[in-house]
C-alpha positions in Angstrom: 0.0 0.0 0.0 1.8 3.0 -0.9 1.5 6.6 1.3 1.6 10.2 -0.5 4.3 11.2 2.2 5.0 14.6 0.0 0.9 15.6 1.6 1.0 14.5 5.1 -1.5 16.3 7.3 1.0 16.0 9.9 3.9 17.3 8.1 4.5 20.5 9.4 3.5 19.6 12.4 6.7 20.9 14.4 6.5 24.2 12.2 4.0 25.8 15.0 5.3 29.2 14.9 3.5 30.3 18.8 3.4 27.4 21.0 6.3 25.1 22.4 4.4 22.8 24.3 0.8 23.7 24.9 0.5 21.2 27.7 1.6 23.7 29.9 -1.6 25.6 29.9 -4.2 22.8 29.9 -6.5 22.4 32.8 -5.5 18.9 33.4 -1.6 19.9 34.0 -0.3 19.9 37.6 3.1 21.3 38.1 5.9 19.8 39.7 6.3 21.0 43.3 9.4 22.7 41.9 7.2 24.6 39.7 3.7 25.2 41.7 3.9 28.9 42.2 2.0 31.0 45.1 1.0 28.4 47.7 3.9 27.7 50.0 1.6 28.2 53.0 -1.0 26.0 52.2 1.4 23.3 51.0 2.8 23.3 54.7 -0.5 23.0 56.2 -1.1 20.1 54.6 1.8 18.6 55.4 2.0 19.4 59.1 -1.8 17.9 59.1 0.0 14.5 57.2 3.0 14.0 58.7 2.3 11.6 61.2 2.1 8.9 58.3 5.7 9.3 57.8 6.3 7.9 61.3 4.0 5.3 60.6 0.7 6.8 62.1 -2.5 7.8 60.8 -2.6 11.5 59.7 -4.8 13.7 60.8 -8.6 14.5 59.1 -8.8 17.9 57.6 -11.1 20.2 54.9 -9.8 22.5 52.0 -11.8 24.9 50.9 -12.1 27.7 48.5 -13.1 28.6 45.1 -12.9 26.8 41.8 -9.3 27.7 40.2 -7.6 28.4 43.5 -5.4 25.0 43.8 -6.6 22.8 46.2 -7.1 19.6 44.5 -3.4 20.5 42.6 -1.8 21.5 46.1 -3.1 18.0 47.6 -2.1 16.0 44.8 1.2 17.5 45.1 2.0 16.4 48.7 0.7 13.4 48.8 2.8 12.2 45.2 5.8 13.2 47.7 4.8 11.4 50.8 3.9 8.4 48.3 7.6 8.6 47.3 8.6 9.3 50.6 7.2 6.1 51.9 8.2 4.1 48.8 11.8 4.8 49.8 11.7 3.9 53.2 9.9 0.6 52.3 6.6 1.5 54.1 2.8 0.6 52.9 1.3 3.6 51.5 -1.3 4.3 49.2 -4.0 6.9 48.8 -7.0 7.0 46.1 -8.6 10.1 45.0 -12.2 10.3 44.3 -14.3 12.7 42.3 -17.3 11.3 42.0 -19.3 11.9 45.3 -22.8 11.9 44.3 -24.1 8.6 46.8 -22.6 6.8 49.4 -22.8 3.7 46.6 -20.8 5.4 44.6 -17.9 6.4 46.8 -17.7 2.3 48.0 -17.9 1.3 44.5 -14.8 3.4 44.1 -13.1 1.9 46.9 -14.4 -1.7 46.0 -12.7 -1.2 42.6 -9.4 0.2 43.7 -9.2 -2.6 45.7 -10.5 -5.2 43.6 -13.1 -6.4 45.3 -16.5 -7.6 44.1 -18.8 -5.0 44.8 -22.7 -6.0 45.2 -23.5 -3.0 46.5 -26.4 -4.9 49.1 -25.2 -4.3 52.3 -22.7 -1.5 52.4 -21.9 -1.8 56.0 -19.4 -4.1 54.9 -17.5 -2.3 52.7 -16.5 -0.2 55.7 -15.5 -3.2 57.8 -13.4 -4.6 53.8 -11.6 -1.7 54.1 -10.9 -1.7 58.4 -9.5 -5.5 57.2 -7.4 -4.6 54.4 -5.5 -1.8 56.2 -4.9 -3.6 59.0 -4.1 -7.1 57.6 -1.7 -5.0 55.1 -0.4 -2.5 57.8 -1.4 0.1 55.1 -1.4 3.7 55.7 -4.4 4.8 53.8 -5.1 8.4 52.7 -8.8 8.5 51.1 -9.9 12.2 49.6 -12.9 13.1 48.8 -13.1 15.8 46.3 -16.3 18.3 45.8 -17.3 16.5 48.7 -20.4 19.2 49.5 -21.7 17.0 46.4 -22.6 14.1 48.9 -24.7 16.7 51.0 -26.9 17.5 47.7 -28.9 14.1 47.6 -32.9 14.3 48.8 -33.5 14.9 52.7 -33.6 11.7 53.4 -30.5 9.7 51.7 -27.9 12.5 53.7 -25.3 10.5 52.2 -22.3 13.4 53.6 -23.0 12.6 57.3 -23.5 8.9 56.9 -20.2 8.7 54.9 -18.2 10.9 57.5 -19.5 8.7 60.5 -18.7 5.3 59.0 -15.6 6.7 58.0 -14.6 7.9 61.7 -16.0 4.5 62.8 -13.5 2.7 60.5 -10.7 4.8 61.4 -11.2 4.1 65.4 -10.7 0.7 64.5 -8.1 0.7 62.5 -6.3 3.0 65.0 -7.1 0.9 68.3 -5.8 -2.2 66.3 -2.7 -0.9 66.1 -1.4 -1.5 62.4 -2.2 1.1 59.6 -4.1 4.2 59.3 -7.1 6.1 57.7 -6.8 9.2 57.3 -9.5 11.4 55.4 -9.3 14.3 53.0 -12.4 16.6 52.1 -12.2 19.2 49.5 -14.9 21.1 48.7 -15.8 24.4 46.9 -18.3 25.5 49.8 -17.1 27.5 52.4 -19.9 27.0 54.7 -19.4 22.9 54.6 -19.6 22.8 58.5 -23.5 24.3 58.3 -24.2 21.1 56.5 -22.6 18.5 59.1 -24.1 17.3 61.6 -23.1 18.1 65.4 -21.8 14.3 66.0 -19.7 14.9 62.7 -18.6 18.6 64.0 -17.5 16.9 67.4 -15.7 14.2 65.5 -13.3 17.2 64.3 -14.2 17.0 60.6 -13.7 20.8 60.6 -11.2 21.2 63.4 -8.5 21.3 60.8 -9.6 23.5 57.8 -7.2 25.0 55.3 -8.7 27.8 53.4 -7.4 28.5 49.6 -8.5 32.4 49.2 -8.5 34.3 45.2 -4.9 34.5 43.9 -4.1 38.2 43.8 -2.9 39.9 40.7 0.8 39.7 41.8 0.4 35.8 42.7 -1.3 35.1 39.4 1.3 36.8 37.1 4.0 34.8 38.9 1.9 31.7 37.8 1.1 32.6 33.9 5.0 33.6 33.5 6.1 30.4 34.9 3.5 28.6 33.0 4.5 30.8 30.0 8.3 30.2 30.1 7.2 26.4 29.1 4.3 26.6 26.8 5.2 29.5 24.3 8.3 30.0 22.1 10.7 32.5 23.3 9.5 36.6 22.7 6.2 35.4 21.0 4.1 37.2 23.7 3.8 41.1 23.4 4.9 43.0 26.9 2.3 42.7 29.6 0.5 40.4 28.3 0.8 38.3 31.5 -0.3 41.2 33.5 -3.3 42.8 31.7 -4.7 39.2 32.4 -3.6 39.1 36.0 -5.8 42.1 36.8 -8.0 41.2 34.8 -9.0 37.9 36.3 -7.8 39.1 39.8 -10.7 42.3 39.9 -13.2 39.0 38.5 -12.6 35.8 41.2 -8.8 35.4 41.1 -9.2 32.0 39.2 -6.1 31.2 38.3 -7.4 28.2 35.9 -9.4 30.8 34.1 -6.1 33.1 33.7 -4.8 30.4 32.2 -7.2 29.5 30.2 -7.1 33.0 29.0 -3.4 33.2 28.1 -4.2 29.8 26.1 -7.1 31.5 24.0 -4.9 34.2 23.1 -2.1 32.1 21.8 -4.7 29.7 19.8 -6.3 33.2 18.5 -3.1 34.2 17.5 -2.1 30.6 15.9 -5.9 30.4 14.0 -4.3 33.6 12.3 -0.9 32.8 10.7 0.7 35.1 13.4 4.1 34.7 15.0 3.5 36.8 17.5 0.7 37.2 20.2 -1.0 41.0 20.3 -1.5 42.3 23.6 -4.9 43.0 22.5 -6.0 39.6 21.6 -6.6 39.5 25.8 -10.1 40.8 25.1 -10.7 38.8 22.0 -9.8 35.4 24.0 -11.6 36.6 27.6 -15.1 37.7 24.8 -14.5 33.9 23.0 -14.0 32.3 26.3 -17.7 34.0 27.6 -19.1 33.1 24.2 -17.8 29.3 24.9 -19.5 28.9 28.3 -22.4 30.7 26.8 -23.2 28.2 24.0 -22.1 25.1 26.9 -24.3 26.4 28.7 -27.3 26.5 26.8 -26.3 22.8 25.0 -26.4 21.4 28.5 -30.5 23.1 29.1 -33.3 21.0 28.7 -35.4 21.4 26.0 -38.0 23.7 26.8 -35.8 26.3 28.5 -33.7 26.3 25.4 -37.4 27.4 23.3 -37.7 30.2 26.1 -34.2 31.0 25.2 -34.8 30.9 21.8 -38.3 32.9 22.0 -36.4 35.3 24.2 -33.5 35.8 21.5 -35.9 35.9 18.4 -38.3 38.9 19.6 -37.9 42.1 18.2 -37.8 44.2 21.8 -35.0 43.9 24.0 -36.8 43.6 26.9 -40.1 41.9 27.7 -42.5 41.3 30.6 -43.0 37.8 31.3 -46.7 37.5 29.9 -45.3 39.0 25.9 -42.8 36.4 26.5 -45.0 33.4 27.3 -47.0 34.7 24.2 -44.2 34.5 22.0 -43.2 31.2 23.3 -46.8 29.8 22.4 -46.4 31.2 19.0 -43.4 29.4 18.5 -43.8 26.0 20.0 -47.4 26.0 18.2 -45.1 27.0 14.7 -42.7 23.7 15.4 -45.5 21.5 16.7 -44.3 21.2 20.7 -46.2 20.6 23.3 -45.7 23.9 25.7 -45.8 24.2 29.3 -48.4 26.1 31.9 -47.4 29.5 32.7 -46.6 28.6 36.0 -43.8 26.0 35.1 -42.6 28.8 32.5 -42.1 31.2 34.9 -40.4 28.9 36.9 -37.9 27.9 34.1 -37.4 31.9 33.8 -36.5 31.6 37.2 -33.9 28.9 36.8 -32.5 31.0 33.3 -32.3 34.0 35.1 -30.5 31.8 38.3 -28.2 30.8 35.8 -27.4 34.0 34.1 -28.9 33.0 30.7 -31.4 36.4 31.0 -32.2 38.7 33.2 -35.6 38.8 35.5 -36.8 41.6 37.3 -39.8 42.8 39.4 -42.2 45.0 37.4 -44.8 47.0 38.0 -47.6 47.4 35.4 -48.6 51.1 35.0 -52.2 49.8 33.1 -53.0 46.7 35.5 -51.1 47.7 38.4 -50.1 43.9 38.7 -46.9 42.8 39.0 -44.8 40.7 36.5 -40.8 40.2 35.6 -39.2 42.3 32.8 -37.1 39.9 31.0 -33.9 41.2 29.1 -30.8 40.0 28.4 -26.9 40.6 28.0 -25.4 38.5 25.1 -23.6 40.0 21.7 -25.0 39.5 18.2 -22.6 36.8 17.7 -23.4 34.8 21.1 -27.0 35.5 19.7 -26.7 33.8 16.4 -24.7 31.1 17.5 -27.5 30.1 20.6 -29.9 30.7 18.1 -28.7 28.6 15.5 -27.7 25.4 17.7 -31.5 25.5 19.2 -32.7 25.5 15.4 -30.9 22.4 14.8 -31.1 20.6 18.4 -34.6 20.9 19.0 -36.1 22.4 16.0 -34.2 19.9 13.8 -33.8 22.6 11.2 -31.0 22.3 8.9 -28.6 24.9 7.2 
C-alpha cells in the first residue's frame, strides 16, 4: 500500500510558529512541586496535618476549601505524590486513592471496592467499611482516602444525607483501625463551599471534621502573574508574547474571582487566536478577543447542556424584536413558537419557573415589574449576550430541538 508522504497532514506539524508545548496551559496539567507557584503556606499545612504517616501513624482528618481555580485539589495531589515517594523509599505501605465522584454513598464504596479489587454488590454497604478496616490492618497500610467536591454528597434528597452517613462510618472505621494498632485512615475533604460545616451534623462537628480547615483564598494579581509567566516560560516560544500580556490578564482575572485556571485559560485563547491567524506573535490585545471567545464558549455550553424547553424560552427570548419583555409577551411569544414547530408547551406557572432557573443561571435577566395599566406585578425579562453569542445560541437550538437544517 503505498502513502503520499510529499501531503501529510501532519507534516508540518513541528512548524507551529506560537506554541512550544501547549500542555503547559491545559486544565489537566499539575506542576511539579518545583514549579507550583504562590502556595507555600497552604502546602505546609497540609503537610503538618499528614505528617504523622511518615512515622508510621495515621494523619490527621482535615477540609480545604475555597473557590474553583484556587489549587486545592493541585496542592493536595502535590504532597501526597511526595509522601507516596517518601514512603516508597523507606519501604513503608502507603497508598492513597482520590475520588471525584461523590454523588451517593454507593458510589464512593464502589470506588473503593474497585481500587481494591473487590466484588462490589452493592447490598449491604456496611461491609465495605468493615473490607476496608481489614485490608488496612491485615496489610499495615497507611491509607489516605480524599474526597473531592465532597459538598456533592450533601446534595442528595433529605432523606438519603449520604455526607454525614459517609463521614460517621468513615470515623467509625478509622477508630478501628487505629485501636488495632497497624495502619491508618486518614480522610481528605475538598470542597468548593465554604460554609461545609453548616451542613454537618453536630456528632460529625464533634468528630473534628472541621477542626482542621485549610482555606485557599483568590490568587491576587501579583500571585497570578507569577503563575502565567512560569507557566508561559514552558508553553510558548521564546519573545512570542507582546509586553504585559501576562499582566493585563492578572488584573483582569484578579478584579473578577482570582481563578487562576481561568487566567490560564485566557493566556491559552490568546495564543490559539493568535495561531488560527498565521501570526508569529501574540498582540496584547488579543486579551479581550480570547476573555469575549472564552464568555461566548461557556455561553453556548451552557445552553447545550439546558433542557429542551428552557432552550425554546431562550430561543423565544432571542428571536423577539424588543430587547426587553415582561413575562406574559414572552410566554405569548413562546406559544407562538412551539405552536409554529409542533411542541407541546408548558403552563405558565412552570414557564415562569424555568425563567426563574434561566435568570438563576445567568442566561437572562428577571426583574420585578410593575404594570402602570393593571397595576399587577410581573418580571421584565432582558438579556446581555452579543450579536454573535446570539446567532450562535440561536442557531444550535434551530438544529437541536427544531431539527432545522442549514
Amino acid at each position: 500500500m503505498s502513502m503520499d508522504t510529499q501531503n501529510n497532514y501532519f507534516d508540518n506539524i513541528d512548524k507551529n510558529p506560537i506554541f512550544k508545548n501547549q500542555d503547559y496551559l491545559e486544565s489537566e496539567f499539575i506542576p511539579s512541586k518545583n514549579d507550583f507557584k504562590c502556595r507555600g503556606d497552604e502546602i505546609e499545612q497540609i503537610k503538618k496535618y499528614l505528617g504523622r504517616i511518615s512515622h508510621g501513624k495515621s494523619g490527621q482528618n482535615f477540609i480545604v476549601t475555597g473557590n474553583t481555580g484556587y489549587g486545592k485539589t493541585a496542592c493536595v495531589k502535590i504532597v501526597l505524590n511526595d509522601l507516596e515517594q517518601y514512603m516508597k523509599q523507606n519501604e513503608n505501605e502507603f497508598e492513597y486513592l482520590h475520588i471525584e465522584d461523590n454523588s451517593s454513598e454507593r458510589d464512593v464504596l464502589r470506588e473503593i471496592s474497585d481500587y481494591f479489587e473487590w466484588k462490589y454488590k452493592g447490598n449491604d454497604l456496611k461491609r465495605y467499611y468493615k473490607k476496608l478496616e481489614e485490608e488496612i490492618i491485615d496489610n499495615n497500610l497507611e491509607f489516605v482516602l480524599v474526597l473531592d467536591e465532597l459538598d456533592q454528597l450533601f446534595k442528595s434528597s433529605s432523606d438519603s444525607d449520604y455526607g454525614n452517613r459517609i463521614l460517621k462510618r468513615l470515623y467509625e472505621t478509622r477508630s478501628a483501625i487505629m485501636n488495632a494498632g497497624s495502619g491508618g485512615l486518614t480522610i481528605i475533604g475538598i470542597t468548593n463551599n465554604v460554609n461545609l460545616e453548616e451542613m454537618l451534623n453536630s456528632k460529625n462537628v464533634s468528630r473534628g471534621y472541621t477542626s482542621n480547615t485549610i482555606h485557599f483564598s483568590s490568587y491576587t494579581a501579583n500571585q497570578l502573574r507569577v503563575i502565567l509567566d512560569s507557566r508561559a516560560e514552558k508553553a510558548f516560544k521564546d519573545h512570542v508574547l507582546d509586553d504585559g500580556i501576562t499582566s493585563k490578564i492578572s488584573a483582569y482575572v484578579a478584579q473578577e474571582d482570582g481563578d487562576a485556571r481561568s487566567a490560564i485559560q485566557t493566556l491559552r485563547m490568546a495564543g490559539q487566536l493568535a495561531l488560527d491567524q498565521d501570526r508569529e506573535k501574540v498582540p496584547r490585545r488579543f486579551v479581550d478577543k480570547a476573555r469575549n471567545q472564552i464568555e461566548k464558549d461557556k455561553v453556548i455550553e451552557a445552553v447545550e447542556k439546558l433542557p429542551k424547553q428552557s432552550k425554546i424560552i431562550m430561543y423565544s427570548l432571542l428571536d423577539h424584536r424588543k430587547e426587553e419583555l415582561i413575562t406574559g409577551e414572552l410566554y405569548d411569544k413562546y406559544e407562538n413558537i412551539c405552536e409554529k414547530q409542533d411542541v407541546h408547551d408548558v403552563t405558565q406557572r412552570r414557564f415562569r419557573d424555568l425563567i426563574k432557573d434561566l435568570d438563576m443561571m445567568g442566561m437572562l435577566n428577571a426583574t420585578p415589574h410593575n404594570q402602570r395599566d393593571t397595576g399587577g406585578r410581573t418580571h421584565l425579562i432582558q438579556y446581555d449576550h452579543s450579536q454573535k453569542v446570539i446567532d450562535d445560541i440561536k442557531n444550535h437550538i434551530e438544529k437541536a430541538v427544531f431539527r432545522i437544517s442549514e
